[in-house]
N, C-alpha and C positions, 0 to 999 in steps of 0.2 A: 248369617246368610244374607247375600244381597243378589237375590235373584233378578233375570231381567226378561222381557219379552225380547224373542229374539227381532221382532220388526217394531214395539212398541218403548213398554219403559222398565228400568229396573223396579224390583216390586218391595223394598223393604225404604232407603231413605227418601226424605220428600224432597223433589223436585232434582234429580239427580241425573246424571248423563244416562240418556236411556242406550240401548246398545241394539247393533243387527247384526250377524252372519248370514253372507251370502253362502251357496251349497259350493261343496267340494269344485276343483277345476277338473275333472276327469272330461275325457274328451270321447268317449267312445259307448258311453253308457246313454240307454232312454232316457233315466230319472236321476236327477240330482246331481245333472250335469250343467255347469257353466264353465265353461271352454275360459272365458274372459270374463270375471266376474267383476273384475277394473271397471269394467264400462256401467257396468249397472251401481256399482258405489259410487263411482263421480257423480253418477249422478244424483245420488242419493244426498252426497254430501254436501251438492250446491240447493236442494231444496229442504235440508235441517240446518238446527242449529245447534241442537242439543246430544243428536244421536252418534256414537261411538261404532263405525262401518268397518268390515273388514270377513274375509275369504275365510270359511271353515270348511275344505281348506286346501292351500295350494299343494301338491304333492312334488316335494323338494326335487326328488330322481330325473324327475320330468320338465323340469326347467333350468336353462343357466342359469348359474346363479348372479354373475353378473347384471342379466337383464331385468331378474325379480328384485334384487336388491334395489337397482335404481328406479324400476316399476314402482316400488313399496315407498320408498321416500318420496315420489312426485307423487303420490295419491297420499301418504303424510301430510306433506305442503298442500293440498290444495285443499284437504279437511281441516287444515290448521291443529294436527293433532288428534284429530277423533279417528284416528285408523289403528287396526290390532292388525299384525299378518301371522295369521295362522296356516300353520305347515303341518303337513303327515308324509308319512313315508310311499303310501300308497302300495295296495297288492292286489289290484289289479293288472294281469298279465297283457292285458287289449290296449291300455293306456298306454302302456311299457312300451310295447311292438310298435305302438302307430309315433313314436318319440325318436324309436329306435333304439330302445334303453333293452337290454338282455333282460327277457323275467327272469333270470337267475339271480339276476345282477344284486350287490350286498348293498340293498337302497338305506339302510340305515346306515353303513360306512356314506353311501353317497351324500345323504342329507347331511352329516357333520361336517363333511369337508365340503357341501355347500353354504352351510352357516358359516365356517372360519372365512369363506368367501364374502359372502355379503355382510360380515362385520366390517372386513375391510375397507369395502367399498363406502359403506356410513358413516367412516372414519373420517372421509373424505381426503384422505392425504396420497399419495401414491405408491403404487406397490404393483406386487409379480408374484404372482400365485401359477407354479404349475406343480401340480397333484396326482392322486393317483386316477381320479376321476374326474379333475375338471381344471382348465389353463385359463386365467385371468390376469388381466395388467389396466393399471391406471396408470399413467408413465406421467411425468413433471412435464407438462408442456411450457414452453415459455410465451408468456401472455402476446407475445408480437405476432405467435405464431395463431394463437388459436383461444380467446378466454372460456375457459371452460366450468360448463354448468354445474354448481354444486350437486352433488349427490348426497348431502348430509339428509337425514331425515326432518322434518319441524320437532326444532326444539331441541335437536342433535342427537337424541335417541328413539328407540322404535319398540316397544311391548310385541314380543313373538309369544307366540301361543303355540306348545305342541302337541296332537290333539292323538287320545290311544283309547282302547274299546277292553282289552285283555286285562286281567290281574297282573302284574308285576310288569305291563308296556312298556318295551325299550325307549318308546319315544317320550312319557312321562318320567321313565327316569333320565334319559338326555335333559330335556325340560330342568331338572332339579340340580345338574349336576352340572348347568349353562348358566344358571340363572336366567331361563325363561319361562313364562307361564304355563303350566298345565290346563288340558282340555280333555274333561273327559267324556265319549261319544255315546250314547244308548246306554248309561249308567242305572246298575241299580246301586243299591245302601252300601251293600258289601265291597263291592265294584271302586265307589267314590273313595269310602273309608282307605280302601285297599291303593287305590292312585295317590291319593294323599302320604301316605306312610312313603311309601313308592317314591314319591318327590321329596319326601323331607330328608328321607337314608341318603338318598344321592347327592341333596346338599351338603348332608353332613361328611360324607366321606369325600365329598370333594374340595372343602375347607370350606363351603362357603353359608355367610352368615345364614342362622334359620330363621324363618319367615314367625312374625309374630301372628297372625291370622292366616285364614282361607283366603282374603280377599282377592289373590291372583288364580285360585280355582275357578274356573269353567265349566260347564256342566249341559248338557244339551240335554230338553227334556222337552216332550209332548205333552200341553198343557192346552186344555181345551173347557171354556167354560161357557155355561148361556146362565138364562134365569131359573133354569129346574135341572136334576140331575137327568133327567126324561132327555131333556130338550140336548143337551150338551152328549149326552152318546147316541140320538139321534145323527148329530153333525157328524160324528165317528164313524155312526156305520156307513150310511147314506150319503156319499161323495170321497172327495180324493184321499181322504187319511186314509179310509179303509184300502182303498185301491192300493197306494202307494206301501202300505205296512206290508198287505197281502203279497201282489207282485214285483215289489223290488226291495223293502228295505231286510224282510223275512229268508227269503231265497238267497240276497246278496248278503247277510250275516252267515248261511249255512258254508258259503263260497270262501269268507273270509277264516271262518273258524278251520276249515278245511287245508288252510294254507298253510294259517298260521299252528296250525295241531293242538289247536285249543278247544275248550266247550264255546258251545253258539250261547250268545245272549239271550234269545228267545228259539221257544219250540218249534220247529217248525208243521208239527199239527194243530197248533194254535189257531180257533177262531178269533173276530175279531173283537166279541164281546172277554176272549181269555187275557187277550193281549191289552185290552184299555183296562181290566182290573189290574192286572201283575205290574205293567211297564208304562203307564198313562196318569197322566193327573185329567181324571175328565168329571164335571159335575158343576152343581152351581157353584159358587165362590165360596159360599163356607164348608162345600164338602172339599172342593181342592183346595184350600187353606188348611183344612186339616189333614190332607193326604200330604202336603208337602211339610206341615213341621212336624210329623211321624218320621217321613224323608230324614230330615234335618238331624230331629235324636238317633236314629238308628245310624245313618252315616257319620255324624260328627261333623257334620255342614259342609259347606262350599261359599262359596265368595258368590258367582254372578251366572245364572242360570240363562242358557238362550233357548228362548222356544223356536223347536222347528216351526220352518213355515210350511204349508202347501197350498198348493195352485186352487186356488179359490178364484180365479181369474172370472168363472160364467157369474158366482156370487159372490160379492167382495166383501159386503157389505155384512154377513155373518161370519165370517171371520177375524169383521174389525171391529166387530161387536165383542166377540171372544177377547182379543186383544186388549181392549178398553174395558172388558169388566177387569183381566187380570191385572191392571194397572191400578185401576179404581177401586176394585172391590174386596180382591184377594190380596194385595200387596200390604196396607193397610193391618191384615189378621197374620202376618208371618212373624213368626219369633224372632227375635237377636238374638243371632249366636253366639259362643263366649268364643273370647280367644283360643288359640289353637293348639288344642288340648289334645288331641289326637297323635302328637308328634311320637309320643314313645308307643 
């Protein structure tokens, strides 16, 4: 496992590209919304050097694909590389409406034939795409006429991350069966194990080569640590994690389960003290060091762990405290996982 902070650093090799996710791009929701999450990675990416930026995650149905594809590549180029674009399919019905996208509409047919779309485009070469859900053309301009701006991504290719919450997620097994990364959202052990299998079957039945580790596994998790286990689910209870578990991320999983006709991830009579034992890594550094490589045996690992962020904005300064132990303190005590032994 090489876990990472999602705004600070990976927590297993030394001195290693650290990595962020910004929140989802829904456009209609209070919490865990950024409409344009572009503008807050540019900027991100002109004041690092090290850290690997990128949307978790943009909801394919809801964008051209045209646009995102060359959106994705110029935020590529201007990170020199350090960008991931992570995609979901989105089942939000409010996002859909205000896009104009039918909530009926078959947003996982949509997202495929917006990937066949924005492969082309990074292709950079010219083409004519009209589909069943989306019309695109790069047409051969000739240079007298117009020289036109590459769209290749830096470095010619682009790591997509598809990101699913469900056992058997159509979108981590599209992920396996594309050859794009898997991300998996509010995972527990069972969850990860189970995304994992999920990605390897659809490579294997789709001919293509199997992955020798986790390392393109993602993994979002809430990870919160101070100098005492006291002090670190004080932080939990007392400010915006608990707000944000309670009133949006809790209610909006019952919403999604409900869509999807699946079980919710978490209960939702769950206090907040049920919810940082079951689904939280919270405590000093050697108790979350030892809750995560528990994690780790029980799932059969992951590659790169992003911790949610939250709006610590009135205090910042305990949150990047938090950040900076799990970098320094916790990363340090995490096991190496073996190779990817999980596959059968």
């Amino acid at each position: 496992m090489r876990p990472s902070a999602g705004r600070s650093s990976r927590l297993c090799r030394p001195r290693p590209p650290a990595s962020t996710r910004r929140g989802s791009a829904s456009t209609s929701r209070t919490r865990g919304s950024i409409p344009n999450p572009e503008l807050a990675l540019a900027y991100a990416a002109l004041e690092t050097e090290r850290v690997t930026i990128g949307p978790a995650a943009h909801l394919a149905p809801y964008h051209h694909p045209g646009h995102l594809a060359s959106q994705a590549a110029w935020l590529s180029n201007i990170a020199e590389g350090r960008y991931i674009l992570g995609l979901a399919t989105g089942l939000n019905p409010f996002d859909g409406m205000l896009q104009g996208v039918d909530p009926a509409a078959d947003k996982l047919a949509m997202t495929i034939e917006s990937l066949d779309v924005m492969e082309k485009v990074w292709a950079g070469e010219p083409f004519e795409h009209e589909g069943t859900h989306w019309k695109s053309s790069l047409p051969d301009v000739p240079r007298e006429v117009q020289e036109m701006r590459s769209l290749r991504p830096y470095g010619g290719s682009l790591t997509v991350a598809l990101g699913g919450a469900s056992p058997g997620s159509t979108s981590i097994k599209l992920a396996g069966a594309r050859g794009f990364a898997p991300m998996s959202f509010g995972a527990s052990d069972d969850v990860i194990a189970n995304h994992w299998r999920t990605y390897v079957n659809a490579a294997r039945e789709a001919g293509r080569e199997l992955p020798e580790d986790h390392s393109q596994h993602r993994v979002t998790l809430t990870i919160v640590v101070a100098d005492t286990d006291a002090e670190a689910m004080d932080l939990v209870r007392n400010g915006p994690i608990a707000t944000t578990w309670l009133e949006y991320m809790v209610p909006h999983e019952q919403l999604r389960a409900q869509r999807s006709k699946v079980k919710p991830v978490w209960d939702p009579g769950a206090t907040i003290d049920e919810l940082a034992r079951g689904h939280m890594y919270v405590g000093s550094p050697a108790t979350v060091a030892e809750k995560l490589n528990a994690m780790i045996e029980a799932s059969g690992g992951w590659g790169t762990a992003l911790v949610l962020g939250y709006d610590f904005i009135d205090e910042p300064e305990r949150w990047n405290e938090s950040l900076r132990l799990i970098a320094e303190e916790v990363r340090p005590r995490i096991i190496e996982k073996r190779p990817a032994d999980v596959i059968d």
